[in-house]
C-alpha positions in Angstrom: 44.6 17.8 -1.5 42.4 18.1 1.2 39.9 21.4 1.3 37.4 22.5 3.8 34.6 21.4 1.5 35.6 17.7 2.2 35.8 18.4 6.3 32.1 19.5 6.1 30.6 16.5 4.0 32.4 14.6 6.4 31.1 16.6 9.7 27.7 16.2 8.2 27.4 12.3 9.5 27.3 13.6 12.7 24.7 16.0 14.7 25.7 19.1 16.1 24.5 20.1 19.9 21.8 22.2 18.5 20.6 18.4 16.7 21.2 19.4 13.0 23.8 17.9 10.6 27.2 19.4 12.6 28.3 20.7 9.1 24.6 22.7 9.2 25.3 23.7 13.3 25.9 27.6 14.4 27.9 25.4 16.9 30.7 25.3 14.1 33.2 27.2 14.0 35.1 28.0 10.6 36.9 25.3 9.7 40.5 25.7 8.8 42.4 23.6 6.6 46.4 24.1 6.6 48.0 21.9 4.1 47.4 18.7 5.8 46.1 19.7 8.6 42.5 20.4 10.0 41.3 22.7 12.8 37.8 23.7 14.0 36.1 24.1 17.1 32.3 23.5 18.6 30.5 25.5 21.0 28.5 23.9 23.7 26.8 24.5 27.1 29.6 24.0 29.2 27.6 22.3 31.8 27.3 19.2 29.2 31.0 18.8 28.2 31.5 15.8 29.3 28.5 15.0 27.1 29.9 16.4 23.6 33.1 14.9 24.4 32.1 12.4 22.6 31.2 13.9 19.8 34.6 15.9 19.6 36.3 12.6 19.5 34.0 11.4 16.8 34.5 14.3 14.6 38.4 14.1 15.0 38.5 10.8 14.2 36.0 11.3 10.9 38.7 14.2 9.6 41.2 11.8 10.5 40.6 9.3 8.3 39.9 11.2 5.0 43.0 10.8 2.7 45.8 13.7 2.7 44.7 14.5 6.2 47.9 14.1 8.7 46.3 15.6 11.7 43.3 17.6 13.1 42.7 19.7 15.9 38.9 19.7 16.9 38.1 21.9 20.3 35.4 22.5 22.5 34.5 26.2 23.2 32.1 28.0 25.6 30.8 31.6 25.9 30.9 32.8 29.7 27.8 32.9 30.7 25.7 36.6 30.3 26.5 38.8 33.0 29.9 36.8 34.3 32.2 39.5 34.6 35.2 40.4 36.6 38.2 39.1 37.4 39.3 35.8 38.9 40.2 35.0 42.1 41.5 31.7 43.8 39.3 30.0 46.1 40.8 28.0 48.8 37.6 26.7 50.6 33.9 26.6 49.5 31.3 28.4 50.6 28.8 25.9 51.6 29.5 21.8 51.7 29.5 20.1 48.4 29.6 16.0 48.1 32.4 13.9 47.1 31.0 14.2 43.7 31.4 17.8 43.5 34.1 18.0 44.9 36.3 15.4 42.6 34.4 17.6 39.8 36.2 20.7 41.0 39.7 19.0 41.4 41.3 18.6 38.1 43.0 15.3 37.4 47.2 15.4 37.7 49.2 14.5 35.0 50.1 10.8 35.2 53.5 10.2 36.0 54.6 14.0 36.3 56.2 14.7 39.7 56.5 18.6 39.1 55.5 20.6 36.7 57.1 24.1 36.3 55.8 27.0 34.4 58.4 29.9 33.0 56.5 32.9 32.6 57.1 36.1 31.9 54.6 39.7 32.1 55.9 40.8 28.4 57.5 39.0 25.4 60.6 39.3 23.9 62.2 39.2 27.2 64.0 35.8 26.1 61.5 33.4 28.0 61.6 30.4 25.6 65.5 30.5 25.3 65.7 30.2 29.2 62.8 27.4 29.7 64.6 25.4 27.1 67.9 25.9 28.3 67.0 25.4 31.4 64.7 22.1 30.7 68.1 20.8 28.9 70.6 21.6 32.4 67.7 20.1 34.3 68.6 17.0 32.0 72.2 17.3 32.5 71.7 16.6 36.2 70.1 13.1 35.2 66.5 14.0 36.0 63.9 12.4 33.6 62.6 15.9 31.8 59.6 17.0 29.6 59.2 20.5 27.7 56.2 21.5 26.6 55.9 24.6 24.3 52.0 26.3 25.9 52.6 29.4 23.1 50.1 28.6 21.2 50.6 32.6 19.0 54.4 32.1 19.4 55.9 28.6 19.6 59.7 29.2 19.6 60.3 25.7 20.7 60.6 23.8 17.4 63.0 26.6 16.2 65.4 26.5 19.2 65.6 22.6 19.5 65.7 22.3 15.0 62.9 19.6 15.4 60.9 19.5 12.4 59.0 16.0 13.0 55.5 15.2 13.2 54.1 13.9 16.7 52.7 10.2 16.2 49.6 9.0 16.8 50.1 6.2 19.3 47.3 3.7 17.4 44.5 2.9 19.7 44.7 5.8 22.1 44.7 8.5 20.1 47.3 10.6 22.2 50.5 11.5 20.5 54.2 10.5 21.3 56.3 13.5 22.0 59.6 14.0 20.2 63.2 13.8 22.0 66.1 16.3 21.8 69.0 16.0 23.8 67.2 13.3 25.7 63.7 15.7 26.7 60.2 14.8 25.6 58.7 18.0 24.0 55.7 19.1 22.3 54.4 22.0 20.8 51.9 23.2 18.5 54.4 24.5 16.4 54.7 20.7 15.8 51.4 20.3 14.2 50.7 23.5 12.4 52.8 25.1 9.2 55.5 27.6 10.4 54.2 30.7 8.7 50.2 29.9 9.8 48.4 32.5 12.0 47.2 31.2 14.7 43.7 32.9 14.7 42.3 31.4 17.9 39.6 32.8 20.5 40.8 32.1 24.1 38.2 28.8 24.5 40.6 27.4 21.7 43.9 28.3 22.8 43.1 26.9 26.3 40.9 23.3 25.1 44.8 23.1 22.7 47.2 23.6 26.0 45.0 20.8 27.8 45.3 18.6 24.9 48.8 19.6 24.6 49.3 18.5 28.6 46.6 15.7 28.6 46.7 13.8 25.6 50.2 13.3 25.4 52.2 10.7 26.3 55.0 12.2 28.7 55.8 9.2 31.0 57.6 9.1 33.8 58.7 12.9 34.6 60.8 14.7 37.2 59.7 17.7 36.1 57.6 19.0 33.2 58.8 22.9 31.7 56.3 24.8 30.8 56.8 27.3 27.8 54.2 29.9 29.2 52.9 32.5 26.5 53.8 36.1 27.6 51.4 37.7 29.8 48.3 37.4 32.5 46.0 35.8 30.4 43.2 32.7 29.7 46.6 30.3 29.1 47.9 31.1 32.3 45.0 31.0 34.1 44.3 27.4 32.4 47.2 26.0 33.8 47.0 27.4 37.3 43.6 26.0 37.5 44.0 22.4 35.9 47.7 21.4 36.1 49.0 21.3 39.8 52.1 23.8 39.3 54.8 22.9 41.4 55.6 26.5 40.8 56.8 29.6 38.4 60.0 30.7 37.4 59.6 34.3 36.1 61.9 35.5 33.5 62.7 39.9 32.6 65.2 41.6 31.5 67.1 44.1 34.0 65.2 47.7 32.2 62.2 49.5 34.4 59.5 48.7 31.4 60.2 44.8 31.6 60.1 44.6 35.2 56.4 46.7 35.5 55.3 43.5 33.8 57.4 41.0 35.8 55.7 42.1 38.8 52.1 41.7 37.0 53.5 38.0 36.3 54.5 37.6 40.0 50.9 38.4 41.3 49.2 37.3 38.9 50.3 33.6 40.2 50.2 34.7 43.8 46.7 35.0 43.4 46.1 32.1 42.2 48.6 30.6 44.9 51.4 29.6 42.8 54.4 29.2 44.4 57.4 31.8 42.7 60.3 29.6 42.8 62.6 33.0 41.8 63.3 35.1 38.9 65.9 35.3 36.2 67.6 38.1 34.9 67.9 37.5 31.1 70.2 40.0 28.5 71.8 40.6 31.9 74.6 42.4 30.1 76.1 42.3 26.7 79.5 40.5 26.2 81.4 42.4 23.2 82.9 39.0 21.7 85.9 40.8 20.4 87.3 42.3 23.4 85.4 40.9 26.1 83.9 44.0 27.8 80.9 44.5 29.0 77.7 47.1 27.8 75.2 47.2 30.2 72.0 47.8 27.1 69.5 47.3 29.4 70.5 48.2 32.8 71.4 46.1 35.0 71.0 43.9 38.0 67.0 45.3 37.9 65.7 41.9 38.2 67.9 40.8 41.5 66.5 44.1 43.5 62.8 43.2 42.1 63.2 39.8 43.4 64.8 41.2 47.1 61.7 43.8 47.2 58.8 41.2 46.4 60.7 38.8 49.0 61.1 35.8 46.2 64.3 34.2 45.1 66.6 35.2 42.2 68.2 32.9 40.6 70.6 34.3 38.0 72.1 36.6 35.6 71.6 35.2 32.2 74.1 37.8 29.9 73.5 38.5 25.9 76.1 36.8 24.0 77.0 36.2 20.3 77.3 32.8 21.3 73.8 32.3 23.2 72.3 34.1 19.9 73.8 32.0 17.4 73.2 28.9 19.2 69.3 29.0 19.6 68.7 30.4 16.1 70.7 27.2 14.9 69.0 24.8 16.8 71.3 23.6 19.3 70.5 25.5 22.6 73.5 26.4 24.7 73.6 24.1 26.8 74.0 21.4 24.3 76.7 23.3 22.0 78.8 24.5 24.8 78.5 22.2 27.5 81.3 24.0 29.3 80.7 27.5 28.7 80.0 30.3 31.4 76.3 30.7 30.4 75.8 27.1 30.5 77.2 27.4 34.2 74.4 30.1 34.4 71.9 27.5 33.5 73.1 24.6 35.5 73.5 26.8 38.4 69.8 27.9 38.1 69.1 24.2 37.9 70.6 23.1 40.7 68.5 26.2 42.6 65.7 24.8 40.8 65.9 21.1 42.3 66.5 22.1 45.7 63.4 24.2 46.0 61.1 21.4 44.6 62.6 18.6 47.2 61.2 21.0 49.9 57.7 21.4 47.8 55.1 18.7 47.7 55.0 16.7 44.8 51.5 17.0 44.0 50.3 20.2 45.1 46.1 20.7 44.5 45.3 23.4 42.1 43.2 26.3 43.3 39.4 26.6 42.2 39.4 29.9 39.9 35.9 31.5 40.0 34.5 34.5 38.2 32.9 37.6 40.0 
């Protein structure tokens, strides 16, 4: 069995940024060993990255191949600089003329052979955000676009559970990015893929957003209509990260219809306006409850909330998304709705969002430029 004794005799071939034995380096983090699996992070200067890439790679790829080891996570990290406070603010223009190098610097690289990528967000969890971004990758499906669903809670990942995919990613040899698994003909990935179900996820911000790039960047998706993205709840680093760095096509925020869930929906709505996001429309999830003896309806958390958000923020809604037995028991057995009731009024719900969906993204441009965040 592996332990975290044998990652640091290992990590002591190489030299830390700080130019003693990395195992020796303040730039390691604690090294956590999970089972088979192997996570740490280094800090750098962030204006040498691209330097210590290198060495990140390296140190991967010496965990790698110790025996019992089936995968390893290695990130780089970077304290904000002293003084850099604030909050962030999208940039459409730069102060002063920078050169062609600076400027390719500050546009992040698209992902290769993704047309759109979509994020589904939401200001709060346990609003039901990962059952509609899966449903909704698998409808998307239905309509015979090439799909991709990637799970970006790294705390939370509910993917895994809602699809019943217990795999390990591969290793493509050579290239050291990972195949994605396939359910219901999407390409997903998650971190709940790589790490134990019942591990805490103890991770600084740094580390959470260096995993969602990997996550987006070092997997091989393919050819993609559209990408899903399982957003974490809230306004956070992760959001942030994928504003700046992935060319979002757009947002799709999810609440349910009661007062406390919508405060938070609008935080999610201007949270991507400011960093000039595109809202493609809001969902109204646990819409109503469907008694599934007698077919009436309790209205648990209000209703219709989300519809009068979305006509007083001027953004589209598109759907009521009720609370059924049915949608229940479906995700916690694997087989999202969608898939189990292909003709079923909530996966008309789905598909009508869908279709909603597709006709908004033939109007946007495929490969919209990312803002520049900058701290004040």
């Amino acid at each position: 069995m592996i332990t975290r004794d044998d990652v640091l005799a290992r990590l002591s071939e190489l030299t830390g940024p700080d130019g003693r034995p990395l195992a020796q380096s303040a730039a390691l983090s604690e090294v956590i060993v999970s089972g088979s699996k192997v996570y740490f992070s280094i800090a750098i200067d962030p204006s040498r990255s691209a330097e210590f890439e290198e060495l990140r790679v390296r140190a991967e790829g010496l965990v790698r191949d110790l025996p019992g080891v089936e995968s390893v996570i290695v990130t780089l990290t970077a304290e904000a600089p002293a003084g850099a406070s604030g909050t962030a603010r999208p940039q459409t223009a730069p102060e002063r003329p920078v050169g062609p190098r600076a400027a390719a610097a500050r546009t992040p690289a698209g992902v290769p052979g993704v047309r759109h990528i979509v994020a589904v967000a939401s200001g709060k969890g346990g609003v039901g955000k990962s059952t509609v971004a899966c449903n909704l990758a698998l409808a998307l499906a239905r309509q015979g676009l090439k799909v991709g669903l990637l799970d970006a809670d790294i705390y939370g990942p509910s993917v895994p559970k809602l699809l019943a995919l217990t795999e390990k990613p591969e290793v493509i040899p050579g290239r050291r990015i990972l195949r994605p698994l396939v359910a219901h003909g999407v390409k997903v990935m998650s971190i709940g893929f790589l790490v134990d179900e019942q591990a805490a996820m103890i991770w600084r911000g740094p580390m959470v957003m260096s995993a969602i790039q990997q996550m987006l960047r070092e997997v091989e998706w393919g050819e993609l209509d559209i990408l899903v993205v399982d957003m974490p709840p809230g306004t956070g680093d992760a959001q942030l990260t994928m504003a700046q760095n992935a060319a979002l096509a757009g947002a799709v925020i999810v609440s349910t219809p009661q007062d406390l869930a919508l405060i938070d929906a609008r935080r999610g709505v201007a949270m991507f306006r400011r960093v000039e996001v595109p809202i493609l429309g809001i969902v109204e999830n646990m819409s109503t409850f469907i008694c599934p003896h007698c077919g009436g309806r309790s209205d648990i958390f209000g209703h219709g909330g989300a519809r009068h958000e979305a006509g007083a923020l001027g953004v589209p809604f598109l759907g009521e998304v009720p609370l059924t037995m049915a949608l229940r028991e479906s995700s916690d057995g694997g087989r999202p709705i969608v898939v189990s009731d292909p003709s079923g009024a909530e996966t008309a719900t789905f598909l009508d969002i869908a279709a909603q969906l597709m006709a908004a993204l033939g109007n946007a441009p495929a490969e919209r430029q990312p803002p520049r965040i900058v701290v004040e």
